[in-house]
N, C-alpha and C positions, 0 to 999 in steps of 0.2 A: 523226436521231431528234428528235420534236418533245419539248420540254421546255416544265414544268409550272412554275409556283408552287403551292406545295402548304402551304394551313395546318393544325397542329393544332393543337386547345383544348387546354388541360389545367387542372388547378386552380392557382387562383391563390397562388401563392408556391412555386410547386412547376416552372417555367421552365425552372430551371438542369436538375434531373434529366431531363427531356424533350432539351429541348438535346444533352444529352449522348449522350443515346440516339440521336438524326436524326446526330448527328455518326460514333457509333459503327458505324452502319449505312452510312459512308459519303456523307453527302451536305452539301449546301453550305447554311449556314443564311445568312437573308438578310436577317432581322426578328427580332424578339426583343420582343415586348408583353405587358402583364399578362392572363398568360391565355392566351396561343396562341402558338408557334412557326412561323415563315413560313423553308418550304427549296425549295429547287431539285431537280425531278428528272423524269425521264421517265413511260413508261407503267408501266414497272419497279416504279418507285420506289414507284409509290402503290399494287401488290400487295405489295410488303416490306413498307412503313411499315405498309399494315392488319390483316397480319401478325406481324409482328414487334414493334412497339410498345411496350410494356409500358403506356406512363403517360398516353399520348393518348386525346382522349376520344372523336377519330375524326379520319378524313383529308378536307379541305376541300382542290378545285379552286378555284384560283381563277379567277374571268370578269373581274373589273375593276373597279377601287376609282375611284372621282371622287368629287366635295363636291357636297353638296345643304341647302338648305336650303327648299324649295319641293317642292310633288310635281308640278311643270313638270320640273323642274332632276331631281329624280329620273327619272320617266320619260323623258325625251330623254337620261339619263345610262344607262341602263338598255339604253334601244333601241340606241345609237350603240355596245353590245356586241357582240363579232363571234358571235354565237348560232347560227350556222346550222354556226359549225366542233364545236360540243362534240353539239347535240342534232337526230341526223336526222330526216326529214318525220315519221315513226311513234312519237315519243318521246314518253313520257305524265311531263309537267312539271308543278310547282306550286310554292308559297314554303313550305315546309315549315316553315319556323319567321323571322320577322323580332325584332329586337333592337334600342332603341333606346337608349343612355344620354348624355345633355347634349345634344341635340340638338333643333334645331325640329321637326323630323319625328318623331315617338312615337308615334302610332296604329299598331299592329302590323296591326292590320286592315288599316286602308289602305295601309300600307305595302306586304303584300303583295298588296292588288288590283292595286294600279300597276303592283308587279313585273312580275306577271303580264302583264299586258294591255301594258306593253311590250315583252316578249317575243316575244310573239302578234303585235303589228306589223310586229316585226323580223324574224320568219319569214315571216308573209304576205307580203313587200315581196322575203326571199331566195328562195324556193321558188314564188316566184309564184301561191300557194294562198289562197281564202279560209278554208280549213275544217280543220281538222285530229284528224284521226282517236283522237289519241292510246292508241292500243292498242297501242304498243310496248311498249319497254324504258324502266325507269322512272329518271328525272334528278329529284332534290330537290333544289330550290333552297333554301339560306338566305343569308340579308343581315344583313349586321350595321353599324348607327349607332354612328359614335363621337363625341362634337364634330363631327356636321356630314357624315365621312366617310364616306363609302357604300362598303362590302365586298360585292361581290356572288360567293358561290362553288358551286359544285356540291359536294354530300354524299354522298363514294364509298364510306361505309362503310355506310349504312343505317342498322342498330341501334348503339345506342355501342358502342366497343370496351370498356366495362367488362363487356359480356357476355360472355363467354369462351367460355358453354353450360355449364359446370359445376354453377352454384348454380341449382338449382330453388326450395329453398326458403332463408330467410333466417332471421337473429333479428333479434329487435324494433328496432335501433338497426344496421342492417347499413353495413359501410363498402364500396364501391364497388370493386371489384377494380385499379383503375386507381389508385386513390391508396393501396390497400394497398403495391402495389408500387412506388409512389414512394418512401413513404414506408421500405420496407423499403431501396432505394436513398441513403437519406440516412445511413443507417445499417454502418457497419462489417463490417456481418458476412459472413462467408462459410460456403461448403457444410462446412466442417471445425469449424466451433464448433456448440455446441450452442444449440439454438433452443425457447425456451417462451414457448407465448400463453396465458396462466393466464385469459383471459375469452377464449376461443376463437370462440363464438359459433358461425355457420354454418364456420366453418372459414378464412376468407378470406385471415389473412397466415400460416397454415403452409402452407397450399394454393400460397399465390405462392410463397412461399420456397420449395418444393418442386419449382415449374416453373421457377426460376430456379437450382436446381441442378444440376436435369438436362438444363437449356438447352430447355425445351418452352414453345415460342413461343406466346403466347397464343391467335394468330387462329386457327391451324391447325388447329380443329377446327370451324369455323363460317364462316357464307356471309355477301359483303359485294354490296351493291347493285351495283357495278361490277362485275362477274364481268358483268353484261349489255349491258355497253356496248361490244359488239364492235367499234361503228365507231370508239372511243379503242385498247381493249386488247385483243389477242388474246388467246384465251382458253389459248392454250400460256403464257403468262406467270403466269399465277395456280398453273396445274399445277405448273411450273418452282419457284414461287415455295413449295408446301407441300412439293416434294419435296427443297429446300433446306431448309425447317425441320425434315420427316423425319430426312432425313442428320444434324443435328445434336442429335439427342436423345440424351439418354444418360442411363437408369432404372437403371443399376447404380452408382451413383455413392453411396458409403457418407456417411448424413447419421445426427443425430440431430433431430428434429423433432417436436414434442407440444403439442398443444392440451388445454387442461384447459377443463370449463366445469360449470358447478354443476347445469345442466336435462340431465337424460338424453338427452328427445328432442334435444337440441338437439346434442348431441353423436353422435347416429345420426345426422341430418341431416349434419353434417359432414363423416363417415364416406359418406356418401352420393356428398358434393360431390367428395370426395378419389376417389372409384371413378372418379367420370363424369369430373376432369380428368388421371388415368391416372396417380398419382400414391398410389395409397391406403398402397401397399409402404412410401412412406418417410416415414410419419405415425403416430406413438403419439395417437391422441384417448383421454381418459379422461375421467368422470363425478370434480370433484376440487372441493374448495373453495381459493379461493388460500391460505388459511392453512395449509392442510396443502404447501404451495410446499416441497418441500426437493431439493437435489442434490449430490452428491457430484463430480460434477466441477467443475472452474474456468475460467475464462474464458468464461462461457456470456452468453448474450442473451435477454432478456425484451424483446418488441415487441408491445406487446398495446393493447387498446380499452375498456379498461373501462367501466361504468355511470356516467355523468356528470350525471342526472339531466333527464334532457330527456325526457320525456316516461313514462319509462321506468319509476321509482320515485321514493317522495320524497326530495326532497332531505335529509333528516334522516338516512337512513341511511349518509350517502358519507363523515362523519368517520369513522367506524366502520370502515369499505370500506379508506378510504385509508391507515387506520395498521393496519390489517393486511397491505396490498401493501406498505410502506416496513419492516412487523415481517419480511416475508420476504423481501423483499431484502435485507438486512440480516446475514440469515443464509447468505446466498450467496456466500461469499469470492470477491473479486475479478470479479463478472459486473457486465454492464453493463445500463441499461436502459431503454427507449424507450417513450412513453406518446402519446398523443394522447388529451386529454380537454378539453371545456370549463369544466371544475370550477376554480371561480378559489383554493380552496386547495388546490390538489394539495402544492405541496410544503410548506406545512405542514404536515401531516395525515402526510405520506411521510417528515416528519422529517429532511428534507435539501432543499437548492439544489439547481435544474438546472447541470449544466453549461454546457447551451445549453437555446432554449427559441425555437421559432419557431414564429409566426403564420401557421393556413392555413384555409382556408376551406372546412368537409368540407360543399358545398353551400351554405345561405345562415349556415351555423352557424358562430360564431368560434371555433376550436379553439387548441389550443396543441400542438405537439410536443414533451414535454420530453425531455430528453436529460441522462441520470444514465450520467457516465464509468466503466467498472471499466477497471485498467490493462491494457493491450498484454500480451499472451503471452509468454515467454522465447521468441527466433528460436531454431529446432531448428536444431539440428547438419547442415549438410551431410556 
């Protein structure tokens, strides 16, 4: 069976969770860069991965890395690619996206004309054709410049996998489904403690935590550009491939989980998003201000998004915001609580240190994860 190098983006500082997850699903990781995981695996592999995934931003074939620093040295790096094995006579190709950072070459434009028309060479010269139809199956090329280094990969997922299909509509500051559930990953919790997102918003980490309870594999419900590349994957593999995430779903799995958010609609929108990711059964949404925050159980989790002021509201009202989230934590014996904001006083305002507190990049925005400990649960009695 022929074997791929296969890369995934993910957001930056967020590596290790990805990682974990190509590892989890079995496969061999082979790279480890800011920003993207490079694994080993077959035709297989790259129907799991665009399925199963959680935190990747999509599944990248690779064609072949050389250095450039010329658009000679590019296009002769380009052409001398074996292209005639991934994209047959009929295949409708183009650079769907180029990326340059530190390097001589930076015109995104040009970069991918060259791509392109090296391509086109290198198939005219295999296929012994001048012309080509391209009214096939569709292949996206992206390239990515690093210092000099030339990526060149096919993009087998099409749209990103932060789409899941679930959220139609959003709130004003939306977080990306892909680094909810990173982010939910860095974090402690499991399906047996209780879980509140007191700015809930369009619904996006009760939603993940809720397919990560019942093991409902993200892609399972949505189509990837490779489903049409039958001359790589047979299409029994992709079928194979949902009727394994089928088998592993499980909706009867006893959770507590509740998004609160202050806008009505925003909270039917939610309720919305919760129906279409098959998950609405283990979601309390309510219309709630965080200061009315209270719970009677212990050992619970708050993993929320709050208004950080980006664009959003003024920044004048966030002291205000924030010693109301630290007044009701506060009042939560023994929970724990997880924030992602860029608001550079959060924890003064929240009236305590992070425990931990790590830097991530939600898009070009500098964010911070803080991480406020409640302690460990008594272990129950076998």
């Amino acid at each position: 069976m022929k074997m791929y190098q296969l890369v995934a983006p993910c957001h930056f500082g967020l590596e290790a969770v990805l990682k974990r997850e190509i590892y989890d699903l079995g496969y061999e990781i082979t790279q480890v860069e800011d920003g993207r995981v490079t694994f080993e695996g077959d035709a297989e592999a790259i129907c799991r991965a665009n399925v199963f995934l959680r935190t990747a931003e999509r599944v990248l074939l690779l064609v072949g890395r050389f250095r450039a620093t010329t658009f000679d040295e590019l296009f002769e790096g380009v052409k001398a690619l074996p292209w005639e094995e991934y994209l047959p006579k009929d295949a409708k190709f183009w650079v769907k996206k180029a990326s340059s950072i530190k390097s001589k070459l930076f015109s995104s434009s040009d970069i991918q004309s060259i791509v392109k028309k090296a391509v086109v060479e290198r198939l005219k010269r295999e296929y012994e054709v001048e012309w080509f139809p391209e009214d096939g199956a569709a292949y996206p090329i992206r390239v990515f410049l690093l210092k000099d280094e030339v990526m060149v990969t096919l993009d087998t997922s099409g749209e990103s996998l932060h789409k899941r299909g679930y959220r139609t509509m959003t709130s004003k500051a939306p977080l990306t489904e892909t680094l909810a559930a990173a982010l939910l990953m860095l974090t402690p919790w499991k399906a047996d403690r209780i879980f509140v997102d007191p700015f809930c918003g369009s619904g996006t980490f009760p939603i993940e935590a809720a397919m990560m309870a019942a093991n409902i594999a993200p892609g399972m419900h949505r189509e990837f550009i490779a489903e049409q590349w039958t001359n790589l994957i047979d299409r029994k593999l992709w079928y194979e491939t949902v009727e394994e995430a089928e088998e592993m779903v499980d909706t009867s799995v006893s959770v507590d989980i509740q998004g609160y958010d202050i806008d009505g609609e925003v909270v039917k929108a939610a309720r919305e998003n919760a129906k279409r990711a098959g998950v609405a059964d283990m979601i309390h949404f309510q219309e709630r201000q965080v200061s009315e925050l209270r719970h009677p159980k212990k050992y619970g989790f708050i993993v929320t998004n709050p208004p950080y002021g980006e664009r959003l509201e003024d920044k004048k009202d966030l002291p205000e915001l924030y010693t109301q989230i630290g007044e009701a934590y506060r009042n939560l014996d023994s929970w724990s609580m997880y924030m992602i904001t860029s608001y550079e006083d959060t924890e003064k305002y929240i009236g305590r240190k992070a425990d931990k507190n790590r830097k991530i990049y939600n898009g070009m925005l500098k964010t911070y994860f803080y991480q406020f400990m409640g302690p460990k649960p008594p272990k129950r009695k076998k």
